[in-house]
MMTF fields as JSON, N, C-alpha, C and O atoms, coordinates in Angstrom:
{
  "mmtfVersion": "1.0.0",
  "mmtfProducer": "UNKNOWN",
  "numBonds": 479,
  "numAtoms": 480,
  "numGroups": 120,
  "numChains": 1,
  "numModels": 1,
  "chainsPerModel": [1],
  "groupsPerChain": [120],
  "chainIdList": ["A"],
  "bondAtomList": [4, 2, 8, 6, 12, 10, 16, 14, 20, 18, 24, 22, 28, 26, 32, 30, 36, 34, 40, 38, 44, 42, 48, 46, 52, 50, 56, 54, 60, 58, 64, 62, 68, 66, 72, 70, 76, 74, 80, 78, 84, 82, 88, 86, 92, 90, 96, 94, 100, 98, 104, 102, 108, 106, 112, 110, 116, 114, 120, 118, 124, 122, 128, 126, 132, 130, 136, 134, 140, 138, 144, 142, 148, 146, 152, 150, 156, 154, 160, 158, 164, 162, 168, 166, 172, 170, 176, 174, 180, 178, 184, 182, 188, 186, 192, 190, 196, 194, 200, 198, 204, 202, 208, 206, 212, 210, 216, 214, 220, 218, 224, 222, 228, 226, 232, 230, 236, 234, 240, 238, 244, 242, 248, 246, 252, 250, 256, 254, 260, 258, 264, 262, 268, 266, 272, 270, 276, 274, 280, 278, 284, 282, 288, 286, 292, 290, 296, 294, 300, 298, 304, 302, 308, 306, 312, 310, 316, 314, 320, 318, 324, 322, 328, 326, 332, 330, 336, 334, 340, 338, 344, 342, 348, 346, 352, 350, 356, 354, 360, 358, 364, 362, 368, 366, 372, 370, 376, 374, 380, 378, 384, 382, 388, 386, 392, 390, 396, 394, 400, 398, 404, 402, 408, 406, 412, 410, 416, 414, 420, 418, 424, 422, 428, 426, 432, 430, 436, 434, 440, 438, 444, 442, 448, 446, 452, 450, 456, 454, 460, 458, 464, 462, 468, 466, 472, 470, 476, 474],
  "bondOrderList": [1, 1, 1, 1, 1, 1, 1, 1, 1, 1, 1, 1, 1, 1, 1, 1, 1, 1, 1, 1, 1, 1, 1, 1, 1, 1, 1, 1, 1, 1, 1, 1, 1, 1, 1, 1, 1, 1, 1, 1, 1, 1, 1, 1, 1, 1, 1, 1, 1, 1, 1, 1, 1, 1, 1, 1, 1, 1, 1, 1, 1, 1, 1, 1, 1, 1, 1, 1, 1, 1, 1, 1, 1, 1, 1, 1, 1, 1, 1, 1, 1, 1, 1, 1, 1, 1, 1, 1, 1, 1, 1, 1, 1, 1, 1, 1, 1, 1, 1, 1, 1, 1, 1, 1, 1, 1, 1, 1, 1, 1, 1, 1, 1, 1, 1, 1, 1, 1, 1],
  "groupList": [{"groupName": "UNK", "atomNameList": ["N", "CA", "C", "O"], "elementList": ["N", "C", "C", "O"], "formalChargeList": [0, 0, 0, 0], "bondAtomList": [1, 0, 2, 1, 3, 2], "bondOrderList": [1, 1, 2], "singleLetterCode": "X", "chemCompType": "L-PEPTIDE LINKING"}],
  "groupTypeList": [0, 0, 0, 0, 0, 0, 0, 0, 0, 0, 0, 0, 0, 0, 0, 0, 0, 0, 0, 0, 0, 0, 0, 0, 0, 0, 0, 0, 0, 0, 0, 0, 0, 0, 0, 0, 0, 0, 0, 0, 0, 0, 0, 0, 0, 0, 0, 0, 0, 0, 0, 0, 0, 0, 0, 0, 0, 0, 0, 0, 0, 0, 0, 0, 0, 0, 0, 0, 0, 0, 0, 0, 0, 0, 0, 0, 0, 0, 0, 0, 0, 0, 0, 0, 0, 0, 0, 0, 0, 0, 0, 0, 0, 0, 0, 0, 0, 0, 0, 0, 0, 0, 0, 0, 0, 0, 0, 0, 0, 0, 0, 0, 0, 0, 0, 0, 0, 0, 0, 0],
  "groupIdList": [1, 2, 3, 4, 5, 6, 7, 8, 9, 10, 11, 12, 13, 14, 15, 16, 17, 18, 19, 20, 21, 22, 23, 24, 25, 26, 27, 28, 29, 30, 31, 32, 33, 34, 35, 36, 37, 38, 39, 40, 41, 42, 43, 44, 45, 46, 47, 48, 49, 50, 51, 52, 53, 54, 55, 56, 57, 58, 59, 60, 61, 62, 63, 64, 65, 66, 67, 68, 69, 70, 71, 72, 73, 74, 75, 76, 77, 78, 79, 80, 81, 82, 83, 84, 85, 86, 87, 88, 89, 90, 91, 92, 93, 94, 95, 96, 97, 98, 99, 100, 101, 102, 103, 104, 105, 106, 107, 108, 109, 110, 111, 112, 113, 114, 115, 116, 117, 118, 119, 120],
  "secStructList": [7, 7, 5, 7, 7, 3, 3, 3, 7, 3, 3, 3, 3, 6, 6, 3, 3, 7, 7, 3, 3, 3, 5, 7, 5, 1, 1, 7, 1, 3, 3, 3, 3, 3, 3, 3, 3, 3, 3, 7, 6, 6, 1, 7, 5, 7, 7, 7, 3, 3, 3, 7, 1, 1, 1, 7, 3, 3, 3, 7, 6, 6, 6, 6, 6, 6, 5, 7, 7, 3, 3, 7, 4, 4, 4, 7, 5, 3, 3, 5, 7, 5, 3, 3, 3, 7, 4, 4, 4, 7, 3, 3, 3, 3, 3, 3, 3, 3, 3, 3, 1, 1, 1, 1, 7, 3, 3, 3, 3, 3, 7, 7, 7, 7, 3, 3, 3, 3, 3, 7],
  "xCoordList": [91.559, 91.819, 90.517, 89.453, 90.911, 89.241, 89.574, 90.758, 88.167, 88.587, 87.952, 87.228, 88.394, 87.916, 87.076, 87.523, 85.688, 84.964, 84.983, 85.012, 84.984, 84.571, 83.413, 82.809, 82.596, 81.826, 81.79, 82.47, 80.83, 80.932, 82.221, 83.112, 81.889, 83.065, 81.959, 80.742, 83.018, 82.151, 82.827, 84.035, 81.997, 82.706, 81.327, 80.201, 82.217, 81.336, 82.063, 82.966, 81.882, 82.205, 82.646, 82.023, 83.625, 84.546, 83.432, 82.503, 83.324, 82.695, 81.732, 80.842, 81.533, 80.52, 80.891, 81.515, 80.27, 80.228, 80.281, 79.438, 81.032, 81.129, 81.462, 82.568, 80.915, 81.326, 81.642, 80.837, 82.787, 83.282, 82.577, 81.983, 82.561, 82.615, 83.36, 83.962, 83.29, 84.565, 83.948, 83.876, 83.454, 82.849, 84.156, 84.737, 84.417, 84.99, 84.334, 83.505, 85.015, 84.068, 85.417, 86.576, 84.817, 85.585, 86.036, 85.42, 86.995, 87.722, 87.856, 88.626, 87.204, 87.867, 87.956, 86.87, 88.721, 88.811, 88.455, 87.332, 89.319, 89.134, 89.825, 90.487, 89.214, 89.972, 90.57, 90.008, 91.906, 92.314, 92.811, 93.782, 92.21, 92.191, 91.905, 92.268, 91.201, 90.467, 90.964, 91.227, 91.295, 91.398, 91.387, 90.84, 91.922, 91.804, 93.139, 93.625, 93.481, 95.057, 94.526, 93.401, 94.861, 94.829, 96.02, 97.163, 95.556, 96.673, 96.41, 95.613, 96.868, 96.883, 97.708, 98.812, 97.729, 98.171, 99.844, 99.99, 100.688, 102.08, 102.928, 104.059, 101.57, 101.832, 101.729, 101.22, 102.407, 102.816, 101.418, 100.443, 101.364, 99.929, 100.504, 101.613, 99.34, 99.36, 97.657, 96.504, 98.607, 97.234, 95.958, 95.907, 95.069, 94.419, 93.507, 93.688, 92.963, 92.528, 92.372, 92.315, 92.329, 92.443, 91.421, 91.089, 91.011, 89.97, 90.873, 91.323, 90.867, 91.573, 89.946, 88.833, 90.239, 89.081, 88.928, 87.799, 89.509, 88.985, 88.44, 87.443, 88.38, 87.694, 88.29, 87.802, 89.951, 91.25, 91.128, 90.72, 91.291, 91.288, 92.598, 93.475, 92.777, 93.669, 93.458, 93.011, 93.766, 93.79, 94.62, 95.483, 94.66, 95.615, 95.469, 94.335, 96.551, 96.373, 95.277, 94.57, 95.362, 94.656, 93.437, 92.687, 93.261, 91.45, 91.189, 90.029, 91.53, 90.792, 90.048, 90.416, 88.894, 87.095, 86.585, 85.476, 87.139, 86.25, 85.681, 84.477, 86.714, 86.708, 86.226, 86.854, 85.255, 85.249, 85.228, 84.046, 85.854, 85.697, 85.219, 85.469, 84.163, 83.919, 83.656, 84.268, 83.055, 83.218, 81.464, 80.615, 81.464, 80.325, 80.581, 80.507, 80.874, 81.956, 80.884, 80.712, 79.645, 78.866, 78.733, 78.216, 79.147, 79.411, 80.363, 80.557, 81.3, 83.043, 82.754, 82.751, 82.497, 82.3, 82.973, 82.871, 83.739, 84.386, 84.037, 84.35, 83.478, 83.223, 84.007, 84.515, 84.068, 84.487, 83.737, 83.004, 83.715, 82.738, 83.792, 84.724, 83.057, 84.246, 83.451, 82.714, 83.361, 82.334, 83.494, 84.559, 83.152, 83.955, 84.737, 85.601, 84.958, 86.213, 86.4, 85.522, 87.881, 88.566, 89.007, 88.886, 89.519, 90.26, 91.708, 91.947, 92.368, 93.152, 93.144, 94.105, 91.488, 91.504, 91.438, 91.467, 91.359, 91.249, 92.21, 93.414, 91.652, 92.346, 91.941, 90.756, 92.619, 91.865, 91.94, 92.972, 91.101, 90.654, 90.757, 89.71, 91.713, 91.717, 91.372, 91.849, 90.406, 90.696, 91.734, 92.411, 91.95, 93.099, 92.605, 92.159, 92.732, 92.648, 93.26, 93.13, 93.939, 94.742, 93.855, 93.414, 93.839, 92.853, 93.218, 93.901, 92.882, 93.387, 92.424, 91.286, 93.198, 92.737, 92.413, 91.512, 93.495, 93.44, 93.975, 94.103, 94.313, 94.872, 97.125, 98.072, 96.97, 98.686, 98.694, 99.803, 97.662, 97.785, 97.206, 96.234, 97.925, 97.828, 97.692, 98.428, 96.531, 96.413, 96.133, 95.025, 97.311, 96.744, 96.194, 96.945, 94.99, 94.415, 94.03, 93.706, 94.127, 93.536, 92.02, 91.685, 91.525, 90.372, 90.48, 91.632, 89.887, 89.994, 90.453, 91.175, 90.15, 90.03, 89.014, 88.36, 88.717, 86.939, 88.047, 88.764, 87.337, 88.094, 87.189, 85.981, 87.702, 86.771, 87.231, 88.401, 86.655, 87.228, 86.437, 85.222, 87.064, 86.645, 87.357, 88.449, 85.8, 86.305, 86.303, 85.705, 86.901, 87.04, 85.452, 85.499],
  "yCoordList": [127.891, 127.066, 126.495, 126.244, 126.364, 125.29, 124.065, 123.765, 122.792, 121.505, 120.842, 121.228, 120.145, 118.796, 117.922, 117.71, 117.325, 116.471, 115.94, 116.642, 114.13, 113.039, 112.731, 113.204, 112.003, 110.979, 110.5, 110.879, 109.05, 108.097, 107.05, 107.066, 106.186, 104.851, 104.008, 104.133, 102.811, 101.566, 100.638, 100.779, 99.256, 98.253, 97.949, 98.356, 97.099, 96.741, 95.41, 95.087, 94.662, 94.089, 94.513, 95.465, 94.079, 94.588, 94.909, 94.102, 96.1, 96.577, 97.17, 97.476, 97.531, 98.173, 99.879, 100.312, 100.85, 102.3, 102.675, 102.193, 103.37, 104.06, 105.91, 106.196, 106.618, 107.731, 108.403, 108.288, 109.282, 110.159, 111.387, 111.732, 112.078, 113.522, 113.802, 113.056, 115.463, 116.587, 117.803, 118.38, 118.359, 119.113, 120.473, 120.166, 121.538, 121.834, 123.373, 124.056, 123.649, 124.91, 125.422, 125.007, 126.361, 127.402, 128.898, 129.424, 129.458, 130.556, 130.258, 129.309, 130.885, 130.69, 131.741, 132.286, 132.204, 133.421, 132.49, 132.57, 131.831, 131.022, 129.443, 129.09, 128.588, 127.217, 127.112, 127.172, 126.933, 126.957, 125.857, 125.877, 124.602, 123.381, 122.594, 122.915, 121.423, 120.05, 119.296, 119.357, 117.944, 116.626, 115.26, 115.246, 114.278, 113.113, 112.186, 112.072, 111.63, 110.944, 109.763, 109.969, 108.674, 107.243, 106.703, 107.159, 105.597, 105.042, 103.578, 103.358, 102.754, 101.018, 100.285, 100.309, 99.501, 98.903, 98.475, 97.713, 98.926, 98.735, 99.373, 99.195, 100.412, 101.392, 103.005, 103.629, 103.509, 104.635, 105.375, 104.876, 106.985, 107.098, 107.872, 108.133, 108.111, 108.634, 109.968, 110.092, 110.571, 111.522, 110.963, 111.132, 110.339, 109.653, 111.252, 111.275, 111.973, 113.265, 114.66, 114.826, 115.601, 117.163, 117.693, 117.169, 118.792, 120.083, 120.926, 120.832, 121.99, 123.625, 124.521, 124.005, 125.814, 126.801, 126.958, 126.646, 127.212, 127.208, 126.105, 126.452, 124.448, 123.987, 122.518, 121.398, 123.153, 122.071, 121.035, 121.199, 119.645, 118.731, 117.764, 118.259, 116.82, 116.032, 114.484, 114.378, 113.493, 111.748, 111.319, 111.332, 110.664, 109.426, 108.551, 108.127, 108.1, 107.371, 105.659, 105.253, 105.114, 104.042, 104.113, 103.184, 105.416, 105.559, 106.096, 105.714, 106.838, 107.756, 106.746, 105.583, 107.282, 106.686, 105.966, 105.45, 105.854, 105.627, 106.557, 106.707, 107.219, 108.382, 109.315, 110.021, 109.902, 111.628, 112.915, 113.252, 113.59, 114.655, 115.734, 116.0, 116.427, 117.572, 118.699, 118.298, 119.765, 120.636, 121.27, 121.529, 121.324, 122.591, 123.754, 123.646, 124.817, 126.237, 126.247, 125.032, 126.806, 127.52, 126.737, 127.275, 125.313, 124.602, 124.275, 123.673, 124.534, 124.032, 122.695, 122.268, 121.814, 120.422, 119.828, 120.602, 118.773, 118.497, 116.525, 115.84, 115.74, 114.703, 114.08, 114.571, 112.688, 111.739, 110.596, 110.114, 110.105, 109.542, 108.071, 108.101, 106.862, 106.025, 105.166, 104.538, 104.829, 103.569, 102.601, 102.995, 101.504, 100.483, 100.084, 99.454, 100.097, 99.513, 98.296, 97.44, 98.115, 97.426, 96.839, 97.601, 95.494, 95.543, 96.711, 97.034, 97.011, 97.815, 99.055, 99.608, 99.558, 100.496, 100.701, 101.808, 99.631, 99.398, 100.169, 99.962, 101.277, 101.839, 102.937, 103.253, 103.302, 104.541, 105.608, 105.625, 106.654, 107.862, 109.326, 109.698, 110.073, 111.196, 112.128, 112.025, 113.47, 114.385, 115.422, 115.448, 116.45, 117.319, 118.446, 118.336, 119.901, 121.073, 122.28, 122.768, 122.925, 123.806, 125.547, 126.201, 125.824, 126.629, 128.269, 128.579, 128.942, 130.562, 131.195, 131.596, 131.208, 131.811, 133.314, 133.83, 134.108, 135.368, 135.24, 134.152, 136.712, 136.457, 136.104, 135.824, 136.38, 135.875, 134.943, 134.745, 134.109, 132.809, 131.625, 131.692, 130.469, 129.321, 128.23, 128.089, 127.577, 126.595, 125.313, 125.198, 124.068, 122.756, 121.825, 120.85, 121.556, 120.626, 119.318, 119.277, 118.005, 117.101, 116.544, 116.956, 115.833, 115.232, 113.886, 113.468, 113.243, 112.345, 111.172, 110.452, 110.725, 109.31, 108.715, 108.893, 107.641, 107.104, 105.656, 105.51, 104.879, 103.385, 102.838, 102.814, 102.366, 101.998, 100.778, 100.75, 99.648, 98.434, 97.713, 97.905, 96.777, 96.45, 94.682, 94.144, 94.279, 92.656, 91.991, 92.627, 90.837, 90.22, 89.46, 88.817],
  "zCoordList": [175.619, 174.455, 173.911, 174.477, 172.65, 171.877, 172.163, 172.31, 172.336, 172.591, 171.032, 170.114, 171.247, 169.651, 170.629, 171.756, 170.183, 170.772, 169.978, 168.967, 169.664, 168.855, 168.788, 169.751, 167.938, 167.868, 167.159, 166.206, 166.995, 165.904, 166.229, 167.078, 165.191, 165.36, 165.377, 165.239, 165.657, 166.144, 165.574, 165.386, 165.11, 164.452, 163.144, 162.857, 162.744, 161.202, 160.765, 161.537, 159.806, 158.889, 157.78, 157.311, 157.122, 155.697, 154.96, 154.964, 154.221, 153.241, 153.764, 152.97, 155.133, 155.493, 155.273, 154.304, 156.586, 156.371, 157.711, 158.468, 158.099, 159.583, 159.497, 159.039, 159.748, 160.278, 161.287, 162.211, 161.534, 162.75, 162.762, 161.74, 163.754, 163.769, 164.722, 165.495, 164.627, 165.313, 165.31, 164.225, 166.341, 167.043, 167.728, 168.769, 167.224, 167.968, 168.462, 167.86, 169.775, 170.534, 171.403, 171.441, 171.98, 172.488, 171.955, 171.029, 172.509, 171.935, 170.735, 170.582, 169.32, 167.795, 167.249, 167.051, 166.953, 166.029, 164.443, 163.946, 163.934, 162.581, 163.042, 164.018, 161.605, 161.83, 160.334, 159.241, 160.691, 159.211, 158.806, 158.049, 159.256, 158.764, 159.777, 160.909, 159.54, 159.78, 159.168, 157.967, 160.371, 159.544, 160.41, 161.513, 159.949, 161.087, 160.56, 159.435, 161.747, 161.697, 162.191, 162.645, 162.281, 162.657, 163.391, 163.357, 164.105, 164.504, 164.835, 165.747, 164.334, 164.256, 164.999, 164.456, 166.188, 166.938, 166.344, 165.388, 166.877, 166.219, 165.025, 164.571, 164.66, 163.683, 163.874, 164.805, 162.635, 162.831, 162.817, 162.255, 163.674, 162.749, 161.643, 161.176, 161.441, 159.795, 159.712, 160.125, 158.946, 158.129, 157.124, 155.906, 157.863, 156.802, 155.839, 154.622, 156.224, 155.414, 156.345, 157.563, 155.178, 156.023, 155.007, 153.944, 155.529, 154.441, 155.463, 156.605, 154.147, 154.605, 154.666, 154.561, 154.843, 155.499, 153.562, 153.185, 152.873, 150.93, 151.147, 151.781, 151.014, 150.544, 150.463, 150.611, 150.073, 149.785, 150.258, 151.408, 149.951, 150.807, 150.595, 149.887, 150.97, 150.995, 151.681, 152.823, 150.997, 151.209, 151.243, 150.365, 152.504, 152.154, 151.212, 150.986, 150.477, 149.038, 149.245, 148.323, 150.251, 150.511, 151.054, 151.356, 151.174, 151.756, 150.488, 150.334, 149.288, 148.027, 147.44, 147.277, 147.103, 146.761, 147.764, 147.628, 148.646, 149.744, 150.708, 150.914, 151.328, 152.318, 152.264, 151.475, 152.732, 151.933, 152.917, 152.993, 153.53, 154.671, 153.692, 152.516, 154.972, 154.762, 156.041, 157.031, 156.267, 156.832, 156.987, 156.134, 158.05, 158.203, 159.181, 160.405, 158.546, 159.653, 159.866, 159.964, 160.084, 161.1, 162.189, 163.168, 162.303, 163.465, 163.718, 164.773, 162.88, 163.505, 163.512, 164.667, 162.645, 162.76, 161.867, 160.915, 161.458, 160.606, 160.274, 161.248, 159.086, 159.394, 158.448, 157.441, 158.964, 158.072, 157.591, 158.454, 156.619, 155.994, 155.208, 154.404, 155.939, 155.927, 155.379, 156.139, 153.514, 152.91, 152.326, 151.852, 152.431, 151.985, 152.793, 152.185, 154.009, 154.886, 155.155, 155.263, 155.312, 155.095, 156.567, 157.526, 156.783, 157.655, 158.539, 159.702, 157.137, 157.205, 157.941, 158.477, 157.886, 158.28, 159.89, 160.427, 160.484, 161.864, 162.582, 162.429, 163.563, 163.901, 165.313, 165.423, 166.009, 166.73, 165.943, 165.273, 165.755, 164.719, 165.443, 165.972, 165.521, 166.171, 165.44, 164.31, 165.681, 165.314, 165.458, 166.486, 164.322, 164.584, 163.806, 162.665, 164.683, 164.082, 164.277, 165.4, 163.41, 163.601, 163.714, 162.769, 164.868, 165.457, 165.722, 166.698, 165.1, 165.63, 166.493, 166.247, 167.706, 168.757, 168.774, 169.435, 167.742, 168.063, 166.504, 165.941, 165.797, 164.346, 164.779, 164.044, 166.506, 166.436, 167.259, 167.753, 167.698, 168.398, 167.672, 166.92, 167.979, 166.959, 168.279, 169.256, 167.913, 169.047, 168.243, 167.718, 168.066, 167.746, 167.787, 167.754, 167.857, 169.501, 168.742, 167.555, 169.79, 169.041, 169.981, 171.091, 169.398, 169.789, 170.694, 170.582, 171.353, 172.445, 171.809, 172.5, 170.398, 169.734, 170.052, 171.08, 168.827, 168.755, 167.627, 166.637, 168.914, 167.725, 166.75, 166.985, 165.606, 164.042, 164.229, 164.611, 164.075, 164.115, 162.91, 162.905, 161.722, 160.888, 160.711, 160.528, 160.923, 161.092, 159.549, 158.681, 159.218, 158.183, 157.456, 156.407]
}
């Protein structure tokens, strides 16, 4: 199987800038999408953004102009780019990638989590 490695996080003050990364290795035939989900103490997680292998991307509606993911395939790396945060956004930050092992195996894997903590 491929693994997802994290890095990045930390803490900040509201309005600061934090970034993740997502490292992934192993067996890959292709990755046909990257992204990162959250999860907030008593809350659901949620899809905060994804990039597809085109380019496609996708936001959660309360991170757009702040957030911005992108992709570098020749490293299988996928980052997130977190300016303006908010308390809200406080959260543990997982990666998630939907991984083809072979062109008929599909492996979903997530990443360890990296906590963002954003004080008032």
């Amino acid at each position: 199987q491929a693994q997802l490695v994290e890095s990045g996080g930390g803490s900040v003050q509201a309005g600061g800038s934090l970034s993740v990364s997502c490292a992934a290795s192993g067996s890959i035939f292709s990755i046909n999408a990257m992204g990162w989900y959250r999860r907030a103490t008593g809350k659901q997680r949620e899809l905060v953004a994804r990039i597809i292998s085109g380019g496609s991307t996708y936001y959660l509606d309360s991170v757009k102009g702040r957030f911005t993911i992108s992709r570098d395939n020749a490293k299988n790396t996928v980052y997130l780019q977190m300016n303006n945060l908010k308390p809200e956004d406080t959260a543990v930050y997982y990666c998630n990638a939907l991984i083809m092992l072979s062109p008929s195996v599909t492996s979903n894997q997530w990443g360890q989590g990296t906590q963002v903590t954003v004080s008032s």
